[in-house]
N, C-alpha and C positions, 0 to 999 in steps of 0.2 A: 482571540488574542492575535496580532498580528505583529511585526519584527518591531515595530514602534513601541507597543507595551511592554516592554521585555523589562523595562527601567522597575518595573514593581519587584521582578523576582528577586532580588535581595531581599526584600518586605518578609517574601511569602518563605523563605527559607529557613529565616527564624521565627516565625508563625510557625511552622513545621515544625520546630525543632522542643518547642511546648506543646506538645497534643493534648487536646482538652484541656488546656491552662494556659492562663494570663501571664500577660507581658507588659509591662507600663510603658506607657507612651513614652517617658524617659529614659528606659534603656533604648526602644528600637532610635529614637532620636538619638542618640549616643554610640551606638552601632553603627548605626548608618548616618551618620554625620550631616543629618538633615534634621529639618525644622519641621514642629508637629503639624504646623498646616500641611506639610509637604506629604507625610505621613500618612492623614487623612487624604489627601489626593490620591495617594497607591492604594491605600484600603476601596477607596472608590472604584479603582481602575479594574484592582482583583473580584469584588461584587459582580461591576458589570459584566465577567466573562464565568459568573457563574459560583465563587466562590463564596461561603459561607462564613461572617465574618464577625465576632459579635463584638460591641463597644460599651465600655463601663466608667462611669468613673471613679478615680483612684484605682480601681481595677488595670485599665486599658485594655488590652486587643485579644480576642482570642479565635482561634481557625478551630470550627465546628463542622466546617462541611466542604466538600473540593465536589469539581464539575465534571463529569461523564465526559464532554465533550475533549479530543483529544490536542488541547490547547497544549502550546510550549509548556506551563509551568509543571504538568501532570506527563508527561512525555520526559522530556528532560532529565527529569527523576528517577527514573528507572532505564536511562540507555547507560549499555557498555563500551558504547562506539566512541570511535575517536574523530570520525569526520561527518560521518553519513546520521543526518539529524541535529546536529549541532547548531547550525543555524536553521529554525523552522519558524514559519509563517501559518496562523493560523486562519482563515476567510470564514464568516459567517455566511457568505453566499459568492460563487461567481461562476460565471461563464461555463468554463472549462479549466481545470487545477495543469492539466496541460498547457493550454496556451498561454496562461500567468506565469507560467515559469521559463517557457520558450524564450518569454519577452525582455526578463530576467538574467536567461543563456545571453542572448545576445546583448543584455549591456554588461557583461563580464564578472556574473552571477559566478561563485567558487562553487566544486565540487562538493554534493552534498547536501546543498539546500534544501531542502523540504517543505512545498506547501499541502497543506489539506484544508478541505472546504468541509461544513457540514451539510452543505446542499450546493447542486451543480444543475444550472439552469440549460447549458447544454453539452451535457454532457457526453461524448463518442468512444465508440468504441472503434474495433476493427472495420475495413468499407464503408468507414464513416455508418456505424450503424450507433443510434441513440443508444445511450446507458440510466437505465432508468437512477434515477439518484435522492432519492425523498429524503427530508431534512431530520437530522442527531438520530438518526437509526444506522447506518454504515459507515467505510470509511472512503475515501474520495481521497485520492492524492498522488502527487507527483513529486518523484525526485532526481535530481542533475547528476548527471553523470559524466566526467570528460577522461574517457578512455582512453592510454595512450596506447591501442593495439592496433592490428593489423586492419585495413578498414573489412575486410570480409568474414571477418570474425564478429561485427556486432549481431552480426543476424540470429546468432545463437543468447544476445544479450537477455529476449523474453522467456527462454527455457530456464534461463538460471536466476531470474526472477518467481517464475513458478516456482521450482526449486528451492527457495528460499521462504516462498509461501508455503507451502507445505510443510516444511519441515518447521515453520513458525507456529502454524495453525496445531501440526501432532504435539510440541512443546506444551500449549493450550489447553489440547482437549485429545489428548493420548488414544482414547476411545474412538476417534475419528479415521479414517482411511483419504485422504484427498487425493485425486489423484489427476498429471497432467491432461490436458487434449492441447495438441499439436496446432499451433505455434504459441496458443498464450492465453488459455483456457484454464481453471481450475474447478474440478467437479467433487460433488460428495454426494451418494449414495446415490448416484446418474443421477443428478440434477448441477447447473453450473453454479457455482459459489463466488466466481471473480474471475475476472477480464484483463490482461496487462493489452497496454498500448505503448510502443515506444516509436517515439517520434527521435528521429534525428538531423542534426545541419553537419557536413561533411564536403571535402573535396576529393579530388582523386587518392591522394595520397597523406593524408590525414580526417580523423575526426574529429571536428569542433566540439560538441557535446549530443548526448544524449538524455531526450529526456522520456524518464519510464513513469506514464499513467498508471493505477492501478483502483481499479472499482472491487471495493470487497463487501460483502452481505455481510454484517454482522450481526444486528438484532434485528432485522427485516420477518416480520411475521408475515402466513401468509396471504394475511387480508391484506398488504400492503401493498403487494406485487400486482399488477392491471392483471387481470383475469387471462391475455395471450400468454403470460410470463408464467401464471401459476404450476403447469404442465411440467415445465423444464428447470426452472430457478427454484432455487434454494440457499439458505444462510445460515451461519455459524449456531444460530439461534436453536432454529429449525430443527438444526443436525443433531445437536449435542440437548437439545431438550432446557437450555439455558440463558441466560444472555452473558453478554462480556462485557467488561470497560474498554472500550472503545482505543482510551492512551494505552493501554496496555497491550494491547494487541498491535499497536501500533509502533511503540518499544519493542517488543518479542521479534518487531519483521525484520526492523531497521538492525537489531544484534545478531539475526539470523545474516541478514544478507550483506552485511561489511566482510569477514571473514569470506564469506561462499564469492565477492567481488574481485577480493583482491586473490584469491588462487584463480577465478577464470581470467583474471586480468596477463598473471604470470604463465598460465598454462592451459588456455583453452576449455572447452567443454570435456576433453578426456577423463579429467578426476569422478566429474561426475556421472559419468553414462552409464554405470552398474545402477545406479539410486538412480538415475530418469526414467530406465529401463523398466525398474521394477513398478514404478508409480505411471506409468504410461499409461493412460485410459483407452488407447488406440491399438495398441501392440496386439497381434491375431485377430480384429476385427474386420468383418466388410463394413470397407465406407467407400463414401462417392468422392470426389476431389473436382473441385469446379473451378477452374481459370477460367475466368472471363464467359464465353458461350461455353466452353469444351468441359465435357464431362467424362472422369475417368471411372470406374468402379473397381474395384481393386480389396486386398487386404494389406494393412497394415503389419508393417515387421520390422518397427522400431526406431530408434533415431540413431544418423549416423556421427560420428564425433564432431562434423562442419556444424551440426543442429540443423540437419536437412532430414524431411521427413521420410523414410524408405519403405517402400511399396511392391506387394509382389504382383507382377501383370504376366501377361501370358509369354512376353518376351523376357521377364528375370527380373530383375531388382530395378527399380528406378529411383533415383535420388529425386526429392522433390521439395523447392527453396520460399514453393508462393502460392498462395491460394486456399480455399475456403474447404474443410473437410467435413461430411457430415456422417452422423454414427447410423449405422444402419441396423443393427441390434440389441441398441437399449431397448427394449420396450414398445418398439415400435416408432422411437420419439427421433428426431430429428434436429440438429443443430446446427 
């Protein structure tokens, strides 16, 4: 379902509001102050993205079955937010759910918007590395953000993204442990679970917008994963021994992370540095740190309240703002 379908959800509201029972074509005509051909158009529209619709007559219309996929009408329904999801976009296939929104930011796209794909043909992640993205099994998506903070503070934008994931994903499945890798990694039980990407347009003394990518595994088995991935990746699926609704999980991030937005907006990454701290997948680890050629090896020791990641070397703590870290005692495994 995309911003254009949205005309059904009055339809599908009162559909919903008979569960497993009939509605005559003449009250929803009468509700919604539309003509029954027009009716039969929206029952169409709601079919094709999936929903379950059955038709009688003298009977009329009855909603038997909703769609997995995390389209607006199944999303919607369960947010507690006030901005963040309100207007969402759904794509049965594109590009990058990043660059469909960037393009969005720039024609003066409100804070908030939301798109997600159920498959992404090119999908990236960090160093422009591909994001594996196979179709109605994960979630793919991107949401607008227009900051009014200090510009040296967005850098800390993807920790309290993770942040938000986490604390969506233990809401979920309580059982689970997630925990961050530094700058915008989510792992469970050392394997990676989800990737944020945040792209932003900015000038010296203001941000235009932000917009935060976010690849999640959700029902990804792991026949699914190309046989490089199977080693290191893992999904919600995987973890908790289950699978998820897809809107729901989707709901869960979006209510997690309005609230965790607007206090980093008012007050920085400090509120939260006790909870990153704890959930830090790096904090007392050897890892390697790779700028460009240069390789550092080091231990990790935590993040500092800029969301800079700090490092013990032989000369004492170094703050460090950029570059690719890899775990050197999982298992052997490397990331």
């Amino acid at each position: 379902m995309n911003l254009g379908a949205t005309h059904a959800a009055p339809l599908l509201t009162r559909l919903r509001a008979h569960p497993q029972g009939w509605i005559s074509g003449q009250s929803l005509c009468a509700d919604l102050h539309c003509s029954r051909n027009a009716i039969w158009k929206q029952v169409e529209v709601l079919r094709r993205f999936g929903y379950t619709i059955e038709a009688r007559p003298r009977l009329g219309y009855c909603l038997t079955g909703a769609p997995e996929a995390p389209i607006p009408g199944e999303v919607e329904s369960r947010l507690t937010t006030r901005v963040l999801g309100r207007e969402l976009a759904w794509l049965p296939s594109v590009d990058s759910t990043n660059r469909w929104l960037a393009e969005k930011a720039d024609h003066g796209a409100r804070e908030g918007l939301v798109v997600t794909a159920d498959t992404q043909t090119a999908g990236r992640g960090r160093l422009d590395r591909l994001w594996h993205s196979p179709p109605a099994l994960n979630l793919y998506l991107s949401i607008l953000l227009r900051p009014a903070v200090p510009l040296d503070r967005a850098a800390s934008l993807s920790l309290l993204l993770g942040l938000a994931l986490r604390r969506a994903i233990r809401a979920l499945a309580p059982e689970l442990d997630p925990r961050l890798k530094w700058p915008n990694d989510i792992w469970i039980q050392g394997r990676k679970v989800c990737g944020i990407l945040c792209d932003m347009r900015a000038e010296p003394d203001r941000i235009h917008h932000v917009v935060a990518g976010i690849g999640l595994n959700v029902n990804t088995t792991a026949g699914d994963f190309p046989e490089k991935l199977r080693p290191t990746a893992t999904s919600l699926r995987l973890a908790a021994g289950r699978s998820f609704l897809r809107a729901g999980v989707l709901a869960t991030l979006l209510n997690e992370l309005e609230p965790a937005y607007q206090e980093w907006s008012a007050h920085g990454l400090a509120p939260f540095l006790d909870e990153l701290n704890k959930a830090d997948l790096l904090k007392g680890r050897l890892v390697t740190l790779t700028q460009g050629t240069h390789l550092l090896a080091s231990r990790a020791n935590g993040i500092a309240p800029d969301g800079a990641l700090l490092l013990q070397t032989p000369a004492g703590i170094t703050s460090v703002y950029s570059g690719d870290v890899s775990i050197r005692s999982i298992s052997g495994l490397r990331n």
